[in-house]
TIPA-403727 format. One record per atom (N, C-alpha, C): residue in one letter; x, y, z. Coordinates in steps of 0.2 Angstrom, whole numbers, plus 5000, padded with zeros to 4 digits. Each point is the difference from the previous one (the first is absolute). Example, Ala and Ser with C-alpha at 12.3 -4.5 7.8 and 13.67 -1.06 7.14 Angstrom:
BEGIN
A506649725039A499650065000A500450065000S499850054996S500450065001S499650055003
% end
This chain:
BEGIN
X471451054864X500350044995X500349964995X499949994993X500549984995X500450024998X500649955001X500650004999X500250064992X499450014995X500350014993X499750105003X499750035005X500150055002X500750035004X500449955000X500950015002X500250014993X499950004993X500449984997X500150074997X500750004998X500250064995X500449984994X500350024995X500450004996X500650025001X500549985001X500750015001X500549994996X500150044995X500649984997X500850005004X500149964995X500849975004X500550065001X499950074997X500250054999X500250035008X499450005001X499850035005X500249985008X500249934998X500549965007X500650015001X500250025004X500650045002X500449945002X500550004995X500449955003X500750005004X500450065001X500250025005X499850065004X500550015004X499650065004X500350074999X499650065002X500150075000X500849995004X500450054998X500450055003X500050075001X500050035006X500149965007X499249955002X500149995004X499249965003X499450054999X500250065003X499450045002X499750064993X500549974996X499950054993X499249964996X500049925003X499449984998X499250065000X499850004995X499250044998X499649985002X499650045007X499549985006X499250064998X499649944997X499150044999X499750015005X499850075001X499850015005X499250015002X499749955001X499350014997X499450025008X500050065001X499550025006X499350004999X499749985005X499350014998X499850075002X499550004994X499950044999X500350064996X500649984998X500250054995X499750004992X500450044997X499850034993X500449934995X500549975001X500049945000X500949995004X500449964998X500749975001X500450055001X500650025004X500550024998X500549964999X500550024996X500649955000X500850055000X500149955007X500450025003X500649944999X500650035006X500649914998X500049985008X500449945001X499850015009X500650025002X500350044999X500250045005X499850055002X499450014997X499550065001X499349985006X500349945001X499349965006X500050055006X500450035004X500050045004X499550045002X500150054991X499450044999X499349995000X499949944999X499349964998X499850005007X500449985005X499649985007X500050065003X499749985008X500050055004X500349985006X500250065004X500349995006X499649965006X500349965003X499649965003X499949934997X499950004993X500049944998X500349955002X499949954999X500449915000X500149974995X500649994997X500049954994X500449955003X499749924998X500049955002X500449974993X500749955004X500149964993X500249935002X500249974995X500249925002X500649994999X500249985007X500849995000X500249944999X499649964998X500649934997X500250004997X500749964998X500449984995X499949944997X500250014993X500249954994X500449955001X499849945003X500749944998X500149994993X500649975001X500549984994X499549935001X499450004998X499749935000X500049944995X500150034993X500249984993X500849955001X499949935002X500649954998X500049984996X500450004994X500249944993X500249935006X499749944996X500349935004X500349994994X500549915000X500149974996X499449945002X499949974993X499649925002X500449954995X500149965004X500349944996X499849994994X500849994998X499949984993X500150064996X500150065002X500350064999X499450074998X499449975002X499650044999X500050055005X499650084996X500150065006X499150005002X500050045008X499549995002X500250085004X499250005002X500050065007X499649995004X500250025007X499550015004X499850085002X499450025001X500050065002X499650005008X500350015005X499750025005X499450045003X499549975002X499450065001X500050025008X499949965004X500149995008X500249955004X500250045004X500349965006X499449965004X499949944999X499449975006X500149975006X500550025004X500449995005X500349955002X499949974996X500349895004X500449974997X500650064995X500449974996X499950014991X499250015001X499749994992X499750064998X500150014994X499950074996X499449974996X499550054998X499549994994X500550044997X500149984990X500350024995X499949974994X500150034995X499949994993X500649964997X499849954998X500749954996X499950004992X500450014997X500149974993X500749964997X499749954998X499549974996X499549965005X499749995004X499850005004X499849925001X499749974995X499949944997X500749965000X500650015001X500650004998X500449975008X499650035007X500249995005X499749995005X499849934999X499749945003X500150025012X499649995002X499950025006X500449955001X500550025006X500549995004X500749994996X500150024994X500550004998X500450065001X500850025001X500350045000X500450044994X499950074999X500450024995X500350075004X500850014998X500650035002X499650084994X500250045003X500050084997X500849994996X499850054996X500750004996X500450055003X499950055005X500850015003X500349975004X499549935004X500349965006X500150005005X499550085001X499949995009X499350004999X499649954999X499449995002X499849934994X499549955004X499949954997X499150015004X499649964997X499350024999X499549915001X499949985006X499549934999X499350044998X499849964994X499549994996X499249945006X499550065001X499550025004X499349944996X499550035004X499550004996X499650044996X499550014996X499750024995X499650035006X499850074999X499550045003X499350024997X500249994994X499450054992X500450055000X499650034995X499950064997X500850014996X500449954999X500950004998X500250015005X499850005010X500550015003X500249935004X500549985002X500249945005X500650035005X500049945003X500550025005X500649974998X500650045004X500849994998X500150015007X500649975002X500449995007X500750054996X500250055000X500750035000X500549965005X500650004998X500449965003X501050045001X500150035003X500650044999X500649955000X500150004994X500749945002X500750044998X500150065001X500650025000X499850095002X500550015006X500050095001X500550005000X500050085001X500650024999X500350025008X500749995000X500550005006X499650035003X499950045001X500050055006X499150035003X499749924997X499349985003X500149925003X499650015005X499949925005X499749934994X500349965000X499749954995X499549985005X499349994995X499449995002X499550014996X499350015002X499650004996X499450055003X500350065002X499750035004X499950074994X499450045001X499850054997X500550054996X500750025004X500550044998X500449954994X500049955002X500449974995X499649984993X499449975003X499550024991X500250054999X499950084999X499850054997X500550024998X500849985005X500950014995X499949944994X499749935003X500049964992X499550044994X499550025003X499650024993X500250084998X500450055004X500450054997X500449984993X500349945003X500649994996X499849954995X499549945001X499649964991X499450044999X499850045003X499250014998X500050064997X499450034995X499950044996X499150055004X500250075000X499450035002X499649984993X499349955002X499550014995X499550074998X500350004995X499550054996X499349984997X499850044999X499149994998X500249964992X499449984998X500449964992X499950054994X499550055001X500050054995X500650045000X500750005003X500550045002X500549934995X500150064993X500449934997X500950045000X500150055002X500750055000X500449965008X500450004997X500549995007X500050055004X500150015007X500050055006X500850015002X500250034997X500850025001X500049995008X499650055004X500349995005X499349975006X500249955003X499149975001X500050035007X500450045004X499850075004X499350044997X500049994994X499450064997X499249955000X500049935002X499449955001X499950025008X500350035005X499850025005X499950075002X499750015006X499850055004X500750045003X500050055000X500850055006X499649965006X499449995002X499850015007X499949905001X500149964995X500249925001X500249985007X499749965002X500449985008X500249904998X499449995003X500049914999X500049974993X500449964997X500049984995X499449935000X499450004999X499449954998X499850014994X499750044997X499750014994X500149964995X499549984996X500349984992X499950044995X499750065002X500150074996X500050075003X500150044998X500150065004X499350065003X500050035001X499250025000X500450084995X499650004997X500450044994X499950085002X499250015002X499850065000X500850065005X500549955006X500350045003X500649994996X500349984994X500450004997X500250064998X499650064998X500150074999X500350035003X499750005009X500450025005X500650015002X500450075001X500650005000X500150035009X500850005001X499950035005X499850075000X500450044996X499850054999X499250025001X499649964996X499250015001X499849995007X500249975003X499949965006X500050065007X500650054997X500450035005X499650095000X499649994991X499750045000X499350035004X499749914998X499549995006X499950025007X500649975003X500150055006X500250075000X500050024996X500350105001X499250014999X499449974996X499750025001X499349985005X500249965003X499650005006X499549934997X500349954996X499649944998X500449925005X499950005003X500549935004X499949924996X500449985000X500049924996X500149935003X499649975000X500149955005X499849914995X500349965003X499949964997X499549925003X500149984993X499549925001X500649944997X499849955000X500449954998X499449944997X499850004992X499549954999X500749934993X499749945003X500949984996X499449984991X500550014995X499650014994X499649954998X499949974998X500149944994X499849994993X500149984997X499949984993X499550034997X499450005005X499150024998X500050074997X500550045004X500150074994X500049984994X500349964997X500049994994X499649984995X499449945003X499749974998X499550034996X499650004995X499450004998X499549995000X499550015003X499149985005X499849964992X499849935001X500049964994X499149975000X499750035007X499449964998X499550065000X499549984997X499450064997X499950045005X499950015007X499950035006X500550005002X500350075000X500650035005X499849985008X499649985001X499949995009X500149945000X499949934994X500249945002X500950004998X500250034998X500750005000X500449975007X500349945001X500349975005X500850055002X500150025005X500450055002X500350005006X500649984999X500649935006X499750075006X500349965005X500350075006X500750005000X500150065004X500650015002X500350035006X500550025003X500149995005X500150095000X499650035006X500150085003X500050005005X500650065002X500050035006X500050095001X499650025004X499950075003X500350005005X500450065001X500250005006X499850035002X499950005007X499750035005X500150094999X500650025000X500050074999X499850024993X499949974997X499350014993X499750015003X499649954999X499350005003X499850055005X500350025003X499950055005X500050064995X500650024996X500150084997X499249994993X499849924997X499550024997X499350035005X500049985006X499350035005X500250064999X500450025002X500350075003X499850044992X500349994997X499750044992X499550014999X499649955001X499450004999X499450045004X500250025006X499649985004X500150105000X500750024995X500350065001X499550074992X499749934996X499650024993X500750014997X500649955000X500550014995X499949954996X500349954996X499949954994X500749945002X499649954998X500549955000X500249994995X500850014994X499949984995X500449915000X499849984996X500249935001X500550004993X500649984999X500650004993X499849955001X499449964994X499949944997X499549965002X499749944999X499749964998X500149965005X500549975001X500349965005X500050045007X500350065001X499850055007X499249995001X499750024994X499250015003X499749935002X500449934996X499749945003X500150005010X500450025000X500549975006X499550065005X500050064998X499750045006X499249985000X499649984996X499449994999X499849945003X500649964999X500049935003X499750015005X500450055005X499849975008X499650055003X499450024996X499550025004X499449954996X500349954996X499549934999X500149945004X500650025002X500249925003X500150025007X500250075004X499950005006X500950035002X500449954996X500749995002X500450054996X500750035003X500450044998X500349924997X500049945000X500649974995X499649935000X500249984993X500049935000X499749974992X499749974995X499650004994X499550014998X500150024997X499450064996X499849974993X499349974999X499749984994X499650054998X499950075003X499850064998X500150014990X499450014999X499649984991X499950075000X500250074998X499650054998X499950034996X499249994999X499750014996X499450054997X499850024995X499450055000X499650005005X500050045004X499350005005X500449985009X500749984997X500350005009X500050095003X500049985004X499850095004X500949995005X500250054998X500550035002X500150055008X500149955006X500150045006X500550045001X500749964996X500550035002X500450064994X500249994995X500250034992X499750065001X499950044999X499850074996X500550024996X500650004996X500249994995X500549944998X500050004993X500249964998X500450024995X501049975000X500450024995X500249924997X500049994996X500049944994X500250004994X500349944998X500250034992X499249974996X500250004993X499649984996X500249924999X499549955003X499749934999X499849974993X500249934999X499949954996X499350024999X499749984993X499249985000X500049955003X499449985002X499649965002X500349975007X500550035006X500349985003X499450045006X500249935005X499850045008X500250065002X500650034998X500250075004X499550064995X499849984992X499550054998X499449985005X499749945001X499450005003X500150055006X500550005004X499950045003X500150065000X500650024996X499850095000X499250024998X499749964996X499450024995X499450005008X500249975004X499849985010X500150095000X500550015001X500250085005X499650054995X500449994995X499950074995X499150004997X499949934997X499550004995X500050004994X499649964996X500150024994X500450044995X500150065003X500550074997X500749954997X500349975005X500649994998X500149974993X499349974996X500349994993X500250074996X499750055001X500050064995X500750025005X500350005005X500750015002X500549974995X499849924999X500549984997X500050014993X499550004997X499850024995X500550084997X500050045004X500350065002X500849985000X500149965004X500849995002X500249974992X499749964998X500249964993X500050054994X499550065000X500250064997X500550045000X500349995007X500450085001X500849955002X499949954997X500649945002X500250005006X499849985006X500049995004X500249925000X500749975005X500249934999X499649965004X499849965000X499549945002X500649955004X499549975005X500349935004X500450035004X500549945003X500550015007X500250064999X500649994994X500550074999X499750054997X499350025000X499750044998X499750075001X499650025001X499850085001X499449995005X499950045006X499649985006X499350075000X499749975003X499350055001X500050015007X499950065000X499650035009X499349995001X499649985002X499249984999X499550025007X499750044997X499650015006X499249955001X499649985003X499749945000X499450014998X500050074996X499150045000X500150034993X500749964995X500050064994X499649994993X499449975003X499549984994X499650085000X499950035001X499850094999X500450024996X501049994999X500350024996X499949994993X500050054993X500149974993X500849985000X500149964999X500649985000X500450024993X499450014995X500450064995X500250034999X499950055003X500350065003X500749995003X500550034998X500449985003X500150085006X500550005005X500250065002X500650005003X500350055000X500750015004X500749994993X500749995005X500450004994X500549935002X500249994995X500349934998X500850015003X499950015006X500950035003X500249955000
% end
């Protein structure tokens, strides 16, 4: 597939730079197959869209505060952003100036519970950094243990934001998930970002149960597919886990002719993963693209993607070429684009639908 088959026109208008209030007030396209075309609904109205019996699957990781401002000698300002934990002390991450911080040198954060030894070069802008806690607070164990990073980077570190997000986040509760557990991520998986409790609580009154995955983010969401072929586009992995009583309620659905919805991109890598790789846990180089065949998903809730990025390759995977005359649609009827944006319900066959057509009402 070529990469300029992803591409759309996006005005900056149309990038939501903070988010709806409340969460679940965001505007959710409802695109069935086989319908007369879309309806548009908000997601609090998800409820209504599924069925009983249904399974909606989401990702429960959490957003660290992985964005550290350092100081570098000589009074120059620098950052490190954290991407993952590689177990032995050393994080792959993004530094700037990056040129500026020669391997094995050391630089202090600017609120002074954390200092940073300076790694090797990995490509692609990432290298390694050694995190260093040199100051907690009383009423944690001095050391260098998991609990004490994550009180040092609460206290210097900043939740990164995607870069087309140029508004400050009053409250950065609103860059996570209600249903967040482990803090790993270096983004949030946005599609459950709408989900409230209240929605959550409707699902169960109506006979839809919710269960979770854990896929940890990284940066690649963001990225833009840069070479002429979307299938040579290099695509890090990253680290998922199924839990067992998942995996067991997705058979159980399935096996019941109910639908497994997946909230997002990142949920469907994680469940898809592991009927590629065998394993409920562990990384996942999983590439989805036009022509990948779907065991597990039968539907799909996501917001509206970057052009020319892997998460469109993928929806354009589920849905089909349809989804340009969706967005196309959403961009008509203002619908908000990207993270803090407006989400679609997609069923995996909605190429019969005209997507002109609109139907239903804009509650």
């Amino acid at each position: 597939m070529r990469v300029e088959e992803l591409h759309y026109e996006l005005p900056e208008q149309l990038v939501a730079q903070v988010p709806v209030e409340p969460r679940d007030a965001a505007r959710l396209m409802v695109a069935r197959s086989g319908a007369a075309g879309p309806e548009h609904a908000r997601v609090r109205d998800l409820p209504a869209h599924l069925e009983p019996g249904d399974l909606v699957v989401v990702n429960s990781t959490r957003v660290l505060p992985a964005r550290v401002r350092i100081a570098r000698p000589g009074g120059g300002a620098g950052e490190v952003l954290l991407l993952e934990d590689r177990g032995d002390g050393w994080w792959e991450a993004l530094c700037r100036p990056s040129r500026k911080l020669p391997e094995g040198t050391h630089h202090g954060s600017i609120g002074g519970h954390l200092a940073f030894e300076m790694g090797a070069e990995l490509g692609a802008g990432r290298r390694l950094v050694r995190p260093e806690v040199t100051a907690v607070r009383p009423a944690t164990r001095m050391g260098h243990d998991e609990s004490d990073l994550l009180a040092a980077l609460e206290s210097d570190g900043e939740v990164p934001l995607p870069p087309y997000l140029h508004e400050q986040l009053e409250d950065p509760e609103r860059y996570q998930t209600v249903f967040a557990r482990r803090p790993a991520s270096a983004a949030a998986p946005t599609a459950g970002l709408h989900l409230t409790p209240a929605v959550l609580a409707a699902l169960s009154e109506r006979g839809v149960r919710v269960a979770t995955v854990e896929l940890v983010v990284g940066l690649d969401t963001f990225r833009p597919v840069t070479t002429e072929l979307v299938e040579d586009h290099e695509i890090h992995t990253e680290h998922y886990q199924v839990p067992e009583e998942t995996w067991h309620e997705v058979g159980t659905t399935r096996v019941r002719g109910n639908s497994v919805v997946a909230v997002g991109t990142t949920t469907t890598r994680a469940l898809e993963s592991v009927t590629h790789t065998g394993d409920l846990a562990g990384r996942t180089g999983l590439f989805i693209t036009p022509g990948f065949e779907f065991r597990v998903v039968d539907r799909l809730m996501t917001n509206f993607h970057l052009p020319r990025s892997s998460l469109l390759a993928m929806v354009e995977a589920f849905a089909g070429p349809v989804w340009r005359e969706l967005y196309r649609l959403g961009a008509e009827q203002g619908y908000r684009f990207l993270s803090f944006g407006d989400a679609m319900l997609l069923d995996p066959a909605t190429t019969g639908a005209d997507p002109a057509t609109t139907g239903g009402a804009d509650t």
